[in-house]
C-alpha positions in Angstrom: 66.8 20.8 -8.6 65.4 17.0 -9.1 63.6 15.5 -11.5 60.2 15.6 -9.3 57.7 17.8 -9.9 57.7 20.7 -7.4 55.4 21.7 -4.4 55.2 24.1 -1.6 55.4 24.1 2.8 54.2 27.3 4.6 54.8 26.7 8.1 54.7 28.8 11.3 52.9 28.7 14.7 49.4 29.7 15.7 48.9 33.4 14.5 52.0 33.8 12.5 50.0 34.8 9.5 50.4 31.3 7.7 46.8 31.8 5.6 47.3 35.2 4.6 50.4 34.4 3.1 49.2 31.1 1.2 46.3 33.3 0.3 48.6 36.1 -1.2 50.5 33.7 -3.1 47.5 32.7 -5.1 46.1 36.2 -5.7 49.6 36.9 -7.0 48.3 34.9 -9.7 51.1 32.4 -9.4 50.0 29.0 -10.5 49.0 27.3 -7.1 46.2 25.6 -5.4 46.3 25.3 -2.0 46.1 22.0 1.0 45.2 22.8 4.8 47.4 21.1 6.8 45.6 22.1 10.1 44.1 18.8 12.6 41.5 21.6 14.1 40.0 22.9 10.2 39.5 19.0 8.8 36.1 19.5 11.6 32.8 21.0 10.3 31.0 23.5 12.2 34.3 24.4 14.7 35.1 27.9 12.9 35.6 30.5 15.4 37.8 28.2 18.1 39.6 27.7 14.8 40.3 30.7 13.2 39.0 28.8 10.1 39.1 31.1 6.6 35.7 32.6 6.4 33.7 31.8 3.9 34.5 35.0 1.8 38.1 34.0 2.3 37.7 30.4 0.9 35.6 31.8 -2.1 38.4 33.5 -3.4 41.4 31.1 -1.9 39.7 27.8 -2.0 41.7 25.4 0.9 41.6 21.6 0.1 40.8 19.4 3.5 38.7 21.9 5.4 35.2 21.1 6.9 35.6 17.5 5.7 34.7 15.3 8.8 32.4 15.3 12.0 33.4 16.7 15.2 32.4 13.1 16.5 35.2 11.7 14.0 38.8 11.0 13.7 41.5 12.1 11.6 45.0 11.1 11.5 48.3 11.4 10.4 48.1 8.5 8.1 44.9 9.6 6.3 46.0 13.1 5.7 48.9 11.6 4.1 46.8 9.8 2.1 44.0 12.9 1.1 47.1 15.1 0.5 49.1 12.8 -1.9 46.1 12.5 -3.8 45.1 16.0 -3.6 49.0 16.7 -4.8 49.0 14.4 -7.7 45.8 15.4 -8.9 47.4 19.6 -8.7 50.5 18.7 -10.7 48.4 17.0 -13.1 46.9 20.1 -14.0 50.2 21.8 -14.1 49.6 23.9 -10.8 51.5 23.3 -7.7 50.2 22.4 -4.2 50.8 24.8 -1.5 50.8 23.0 1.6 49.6 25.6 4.4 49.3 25.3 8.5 50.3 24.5 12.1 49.9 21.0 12.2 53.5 19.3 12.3 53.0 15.9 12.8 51.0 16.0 9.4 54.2 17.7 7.2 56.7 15.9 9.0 54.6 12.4 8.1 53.6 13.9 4.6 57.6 14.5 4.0 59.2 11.6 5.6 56.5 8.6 5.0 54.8 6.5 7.5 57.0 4.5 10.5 55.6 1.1 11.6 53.8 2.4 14.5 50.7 0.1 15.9 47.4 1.4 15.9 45.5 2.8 17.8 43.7 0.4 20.4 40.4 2.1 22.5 41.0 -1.0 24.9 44.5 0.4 26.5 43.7 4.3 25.3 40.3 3.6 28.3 42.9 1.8 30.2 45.3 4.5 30.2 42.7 7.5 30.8 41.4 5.4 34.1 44.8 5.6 35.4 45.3 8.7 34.4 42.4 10.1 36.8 43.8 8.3 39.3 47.4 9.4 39.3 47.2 12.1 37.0 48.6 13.1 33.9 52.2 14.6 34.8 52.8 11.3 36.7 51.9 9.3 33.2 54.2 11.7 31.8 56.8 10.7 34.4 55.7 7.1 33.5 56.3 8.3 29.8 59.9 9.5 30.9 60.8 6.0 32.5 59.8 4.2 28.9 60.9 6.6 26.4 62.9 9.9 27.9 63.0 11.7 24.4 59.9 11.8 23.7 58.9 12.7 27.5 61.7 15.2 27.4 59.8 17.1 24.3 56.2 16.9 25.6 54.9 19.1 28.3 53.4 17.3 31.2 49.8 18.9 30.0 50.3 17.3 26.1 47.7 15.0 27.4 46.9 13.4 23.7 50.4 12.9 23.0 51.6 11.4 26.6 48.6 8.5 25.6 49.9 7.9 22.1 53.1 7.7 23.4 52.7 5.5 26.0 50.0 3.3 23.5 52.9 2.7 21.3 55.0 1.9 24.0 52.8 -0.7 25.4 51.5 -2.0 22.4 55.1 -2.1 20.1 57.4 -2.9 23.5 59.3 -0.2 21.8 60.0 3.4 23.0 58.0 5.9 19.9 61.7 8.0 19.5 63.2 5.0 18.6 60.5 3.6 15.9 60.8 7.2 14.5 64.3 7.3 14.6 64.0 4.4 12.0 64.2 4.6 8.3 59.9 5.7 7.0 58.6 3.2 4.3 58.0 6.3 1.4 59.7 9.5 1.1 57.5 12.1 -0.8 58.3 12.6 -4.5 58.2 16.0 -5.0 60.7 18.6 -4.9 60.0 20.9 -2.1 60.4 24.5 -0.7 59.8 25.0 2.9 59.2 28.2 4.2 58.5 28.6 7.6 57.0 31.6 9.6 59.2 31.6 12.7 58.5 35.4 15.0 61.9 37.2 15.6 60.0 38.4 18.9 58.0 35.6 21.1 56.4 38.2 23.1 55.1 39.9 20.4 53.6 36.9 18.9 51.9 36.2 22.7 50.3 39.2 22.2 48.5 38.4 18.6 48.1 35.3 20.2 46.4 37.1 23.4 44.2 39.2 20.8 43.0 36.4 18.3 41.8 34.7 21.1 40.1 37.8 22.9 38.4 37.8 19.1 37.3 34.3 19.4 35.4 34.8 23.1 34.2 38.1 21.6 32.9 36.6 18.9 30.9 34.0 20.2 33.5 31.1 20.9 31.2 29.9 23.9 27.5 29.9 21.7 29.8 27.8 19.0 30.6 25.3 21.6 27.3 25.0 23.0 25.8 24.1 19.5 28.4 21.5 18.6 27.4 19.9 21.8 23.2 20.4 21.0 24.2 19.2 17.5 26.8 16.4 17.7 27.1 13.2 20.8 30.6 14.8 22.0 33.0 14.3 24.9 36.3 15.9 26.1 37.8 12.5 24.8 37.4 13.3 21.3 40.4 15.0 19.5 37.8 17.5 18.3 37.0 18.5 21.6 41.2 18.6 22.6 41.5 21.2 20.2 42.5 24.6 22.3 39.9 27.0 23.1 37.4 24.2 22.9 38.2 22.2 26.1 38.1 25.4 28.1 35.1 26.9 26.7 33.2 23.0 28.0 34.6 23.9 31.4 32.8 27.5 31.3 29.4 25.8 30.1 29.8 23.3 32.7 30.3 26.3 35.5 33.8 24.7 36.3 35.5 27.7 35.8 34.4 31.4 35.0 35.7 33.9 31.6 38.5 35.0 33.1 40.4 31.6 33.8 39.2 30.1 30.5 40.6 33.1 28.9 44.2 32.4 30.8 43.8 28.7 30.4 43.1 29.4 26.9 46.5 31.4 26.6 48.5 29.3 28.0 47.4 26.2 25.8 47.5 28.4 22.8 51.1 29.3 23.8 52.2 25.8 24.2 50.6 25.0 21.1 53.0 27.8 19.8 56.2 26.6 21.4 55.8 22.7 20.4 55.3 23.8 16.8 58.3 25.7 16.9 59.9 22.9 18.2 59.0 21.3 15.5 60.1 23.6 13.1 64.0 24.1 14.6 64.4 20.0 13.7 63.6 20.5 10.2 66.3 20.8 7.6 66.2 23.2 4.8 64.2 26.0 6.1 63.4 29.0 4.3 62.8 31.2 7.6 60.8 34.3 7.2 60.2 36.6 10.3 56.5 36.7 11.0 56.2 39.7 12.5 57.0 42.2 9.7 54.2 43.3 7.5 56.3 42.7 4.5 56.3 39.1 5.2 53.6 37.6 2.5 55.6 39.6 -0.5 58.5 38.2 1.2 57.5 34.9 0.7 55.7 35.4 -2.6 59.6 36.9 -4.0 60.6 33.7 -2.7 58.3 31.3 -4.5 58.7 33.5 -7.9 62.3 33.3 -7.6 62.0 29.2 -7.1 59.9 28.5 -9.5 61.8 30.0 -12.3 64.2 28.1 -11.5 
């Protein structure tokens, strides 16, 4: 163990159970406070698309960085670094630990390895990029992707639309390939000493099917009226990362009579279960994994043995 002060990872894919553990952790009564790391909770108003905590759940497991910007706004990688090393210094300070807990990857790989000298983003190219892109389409940009930077093509599905235009805006803008400013030494690691737990299903299938019935629960439960406020309430367009989030695109598409329930139900699957496998990419590239299988109901004390066991030592 190192001198830094200690904090906490709870990783997994969509539907793996990542809240209810964090949230079992805390009821334990161990000393810990807990930090969404989740892109799609940071928006106000987008609960049901999101699985968000209800309100009863974040009454008794309060979750720092949920509902804190627009749907019309931006969050990135860089920012949550910066809100969560805050948010962590300000935890250890009052002799608690901070339980980082969610899907996004990006967000705990950045928050772990420190920023890489990657441009900004510039809305000149990004409307640039998204004309050709209606032109030609989006697997030929990720073919286009491929012919600039193959490893970062190779690990990004042709449909990763958001990703395929960051990659190729770094590209363009750096006149380097992304996997090989990443590849390159970050500017801070974080100081704290940290256990990584990760949720990882010893049966894919069987997490399709939560997958399948959380998002049966969403259309069920009114995923479509949700939408159709955000867009009486807020100036939104299929552009914003709010509106990228999965189960939010396809639900526009309903509204707008593109497609009926049935096909934003399968188009809904299948992003949710690519959302599933790239953060289980994710995950198999990370070193020192504690790996707990999400599929069996002991998991949470499993993980709650773990933490005991780590922070008496």
């Amino acid at each position: 163990m190192n001198q830094h002060p200690p904090a906490i990872f709870i990783m997994g894919p969509t539907a793996s159970g990542k809240t209810a553990a964090a949230m079992h952790l805390l009821e334990s009564g161990l000393p810990v406070e807990l930090i969404s790391v989740d892109s799609a909770l940071v928006f106000k108003d987008m609960d049901i698309g999101t699985a968000k905590p209800t309100q009863a759940e974040l009454e008794r497991a309060p979750h720092h960085l949920i509902d804190i910007i627009d749907p019309t706004e931006v969050y990135s990688a860089a920012q949550f670094r910066l809100d969560a090393l805050a948010l962590m210094a300000d935890i250890t300070a009052r002799g608690k630990v901070p339980v980082l807990v969610g899907g996004t990857m990006l967000y705990f790989n950045t928050l772990e390895q420190g920023m890489h000298d990657l441009p900004v983003a510039n809305a000149e190219l990004r409307a640039q990029l998204h004309v050709e892109a209606d032109l030609i389409g989006w697997p030929a940009m990720h073919r286009k992707l491929a012919a600039l930077d193959p490893i970062t093509a190779a690990r990004l599905e042709p449909t990763d639309t958001q990703r395929i235009e960051r990659a190729l805006e770094v590209c363009l803008l750096s006149g380097k390939a992304m996997s090989a400013i990443l590849a390159e030494p970050a500017r801070e690691i974080l100081p704290y000493n940290l256990l990584k737990i990760a949720l990882i299903p010893s049966d894919r299938a069987v997490l399709h099917q939560r997958i399948a019935l959380r998002f049966d629960q969403m259309l069920d439960g009114g995923l479509f009226d949700e939408v159709k406020m955000l867009r009486e309430r807020y100036l939104l367009s299929l552009d914003l990362p709010s509106m990228r989030c999965v189960g939010y695109r396809q639900a526009w598409e309903y509204l707008e009579g593109e497609i009926d329930r049935n096909t934003c139900r399968e188009k809904g699957l299948a992003a949710t279960r690519q959302l599933a496998k790239r953060q289980l990419t994710w995950l198999r590239g990370m070193n020192d994994l504690i790996e707990v299988d999400c599929l069996r109901t002991t998991a949470a004390n499993l993980i709650c043995n773990d933490v005991q066991k780590w922070l008496i030592k």
